[in-house]
C-alpha beads as a LAMMPS data file, in Angstrom:
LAMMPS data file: protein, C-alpha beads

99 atoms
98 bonds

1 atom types
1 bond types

-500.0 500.0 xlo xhi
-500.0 500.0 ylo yhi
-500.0 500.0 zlo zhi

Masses

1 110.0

Atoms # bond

1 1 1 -227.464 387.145 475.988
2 1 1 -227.323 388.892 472.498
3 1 1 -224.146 389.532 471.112
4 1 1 -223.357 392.621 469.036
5 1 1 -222.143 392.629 465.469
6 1 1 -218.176 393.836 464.475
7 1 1 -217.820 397.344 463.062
8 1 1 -215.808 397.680 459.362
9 1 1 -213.095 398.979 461.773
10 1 1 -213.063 396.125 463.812
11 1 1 -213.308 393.488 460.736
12 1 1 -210.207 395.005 459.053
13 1 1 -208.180 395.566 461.951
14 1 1 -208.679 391.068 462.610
15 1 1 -208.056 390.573 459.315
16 1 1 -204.554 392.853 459.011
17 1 1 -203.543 391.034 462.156
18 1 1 -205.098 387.817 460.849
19 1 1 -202.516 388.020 457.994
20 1 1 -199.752 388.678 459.570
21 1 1 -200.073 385.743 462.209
22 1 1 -200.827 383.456 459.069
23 1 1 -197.619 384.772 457.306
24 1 1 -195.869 383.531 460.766
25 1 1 -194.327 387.504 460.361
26 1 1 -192.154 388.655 463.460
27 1 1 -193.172 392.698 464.409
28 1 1 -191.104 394.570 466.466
29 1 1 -191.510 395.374 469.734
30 1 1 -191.959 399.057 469.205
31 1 1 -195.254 398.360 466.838
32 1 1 -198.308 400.348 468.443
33 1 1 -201.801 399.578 467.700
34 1 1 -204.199 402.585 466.954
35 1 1 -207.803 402.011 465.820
36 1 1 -210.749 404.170 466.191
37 1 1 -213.127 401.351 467.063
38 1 1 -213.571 399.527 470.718
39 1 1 -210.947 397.199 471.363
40 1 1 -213.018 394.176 472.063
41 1 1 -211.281 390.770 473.935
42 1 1 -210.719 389.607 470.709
43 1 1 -208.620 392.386 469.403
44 1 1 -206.234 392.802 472.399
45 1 1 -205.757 388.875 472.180
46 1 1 -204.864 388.877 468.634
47 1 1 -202.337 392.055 469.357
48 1 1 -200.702 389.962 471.979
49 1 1 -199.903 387.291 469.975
50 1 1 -198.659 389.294 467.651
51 1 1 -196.470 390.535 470.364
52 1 1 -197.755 394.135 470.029
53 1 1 -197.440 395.971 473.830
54 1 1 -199.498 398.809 472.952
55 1 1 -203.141 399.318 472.183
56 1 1 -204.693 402.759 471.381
57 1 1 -208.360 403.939 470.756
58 1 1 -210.433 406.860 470.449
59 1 1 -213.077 405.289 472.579
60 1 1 -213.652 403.340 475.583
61 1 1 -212.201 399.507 475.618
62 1 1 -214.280 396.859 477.632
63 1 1 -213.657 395.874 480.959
64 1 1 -212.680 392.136 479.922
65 1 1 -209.891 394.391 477.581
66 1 1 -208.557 395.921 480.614
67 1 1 -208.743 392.800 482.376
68 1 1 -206.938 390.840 479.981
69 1 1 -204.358 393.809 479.099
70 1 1 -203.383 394.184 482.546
71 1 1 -203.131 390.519 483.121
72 1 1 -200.447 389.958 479.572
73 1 1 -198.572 393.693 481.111
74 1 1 -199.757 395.355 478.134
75 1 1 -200.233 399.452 477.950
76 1 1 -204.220 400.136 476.728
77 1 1 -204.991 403.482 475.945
78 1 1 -208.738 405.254 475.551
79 1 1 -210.020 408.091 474.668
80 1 1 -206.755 409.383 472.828
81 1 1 -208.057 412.251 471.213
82 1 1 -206.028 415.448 470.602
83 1 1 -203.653 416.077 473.633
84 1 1 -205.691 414.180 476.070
85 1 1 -206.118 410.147 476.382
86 1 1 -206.628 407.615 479.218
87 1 1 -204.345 405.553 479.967
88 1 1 -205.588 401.933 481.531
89 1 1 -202.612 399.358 481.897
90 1 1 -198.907 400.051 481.418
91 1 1 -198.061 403.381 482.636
92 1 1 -194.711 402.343 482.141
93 1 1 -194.892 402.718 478.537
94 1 1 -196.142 406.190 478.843
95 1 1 -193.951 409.220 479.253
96 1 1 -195.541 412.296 480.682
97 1 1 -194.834 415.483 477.800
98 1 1 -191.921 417.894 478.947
99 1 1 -193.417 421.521 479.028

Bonds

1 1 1 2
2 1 2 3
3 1 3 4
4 1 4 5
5 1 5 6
6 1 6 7
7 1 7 8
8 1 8 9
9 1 9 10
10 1 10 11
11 1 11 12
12 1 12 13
13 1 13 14
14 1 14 15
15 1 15 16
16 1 16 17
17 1 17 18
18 1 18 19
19 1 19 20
20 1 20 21
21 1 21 22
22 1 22 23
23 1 23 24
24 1 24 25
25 1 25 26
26 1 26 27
27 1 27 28
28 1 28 29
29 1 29 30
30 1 30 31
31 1 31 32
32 1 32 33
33 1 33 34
34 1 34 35
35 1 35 36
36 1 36 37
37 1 37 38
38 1 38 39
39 1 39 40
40 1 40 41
41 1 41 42
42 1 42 43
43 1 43 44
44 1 44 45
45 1 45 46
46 1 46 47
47 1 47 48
48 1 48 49
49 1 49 50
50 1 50 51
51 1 51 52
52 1 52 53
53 1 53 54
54 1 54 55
55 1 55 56
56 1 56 57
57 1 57 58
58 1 58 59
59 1 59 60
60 1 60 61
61 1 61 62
62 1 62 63
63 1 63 64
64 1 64 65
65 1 65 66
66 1 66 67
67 1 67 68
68 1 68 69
69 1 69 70
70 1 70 71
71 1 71 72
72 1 72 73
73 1 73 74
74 1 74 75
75 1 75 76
76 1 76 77
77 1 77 78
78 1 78 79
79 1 79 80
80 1 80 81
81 1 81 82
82 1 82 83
83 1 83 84
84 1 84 85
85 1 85 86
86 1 86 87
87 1 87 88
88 1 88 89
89 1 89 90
90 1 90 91
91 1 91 92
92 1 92 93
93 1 93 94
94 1 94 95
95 1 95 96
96 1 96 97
97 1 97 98
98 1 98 99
C-alpha cells in the first residue's frame, strides 16, 4: 500500500497542535479547528487530545476521520465554503441560521 506525503497545511497544523500538547496548555472548550487541508486520522486524533470538539475543512475528510470523530462525539465539518458546508458528526454543535 503506498502512503501519501503531508501537505504544508497539514505539517503546520501537527506542529501548532504538537506545541501546545508539549507545553501541557489547557484550550477551551469553545476552540474550533479550521484548516483548508484534509483532516487525516492523525489530525482529528491530535484535536481530541487537545480537547478541541470541532473540526472544519474546505474539503472532504476521510472515512477513518468520520469514523473516529463520530466514535470521540466530535462535530466534523466539510466542504465549508461560503454559506454552504457539510456537516458529518455532531449536529448538535451546529445551529441552523435564523432567516
Amino acid at each position: 500500500m503506498r502512503q501519501r506525503g503531508f501537505t504544508f497545511i497539514e505539517i503546520l497544523v501537527v506542529m501548532a497542535i504538537s506545541s501546545v500538547l508539549l507545553t501541557g496548555a489547557v484550550l477551551s472548550i469553545q476552540q474550533i479547528l479550521v484548516t483548508t487541508g484534509r483532516v487525516s486520522s492523525e489530525m482529528i486524533g491530535k484535536a481530541a487530545r487537545m480537547g478541541i470538539p470541532v473540526v472544519v475543512t474546505q474539503n472532504s475528510p476521510t472515512s477513518l476521520t468520520i469514523e473516529l470523530a463520530s466514535a470521540w462525539n466530535m462535530t466534523l465539518v466539510g466542504y465549508a465554503r461560503g454559506r454552504h458546508m457539510h456537516v458529518y458528526t455532531g449536529w448538535n454543535r451546529v445551529k441552523e441560521r435564523e432567516t
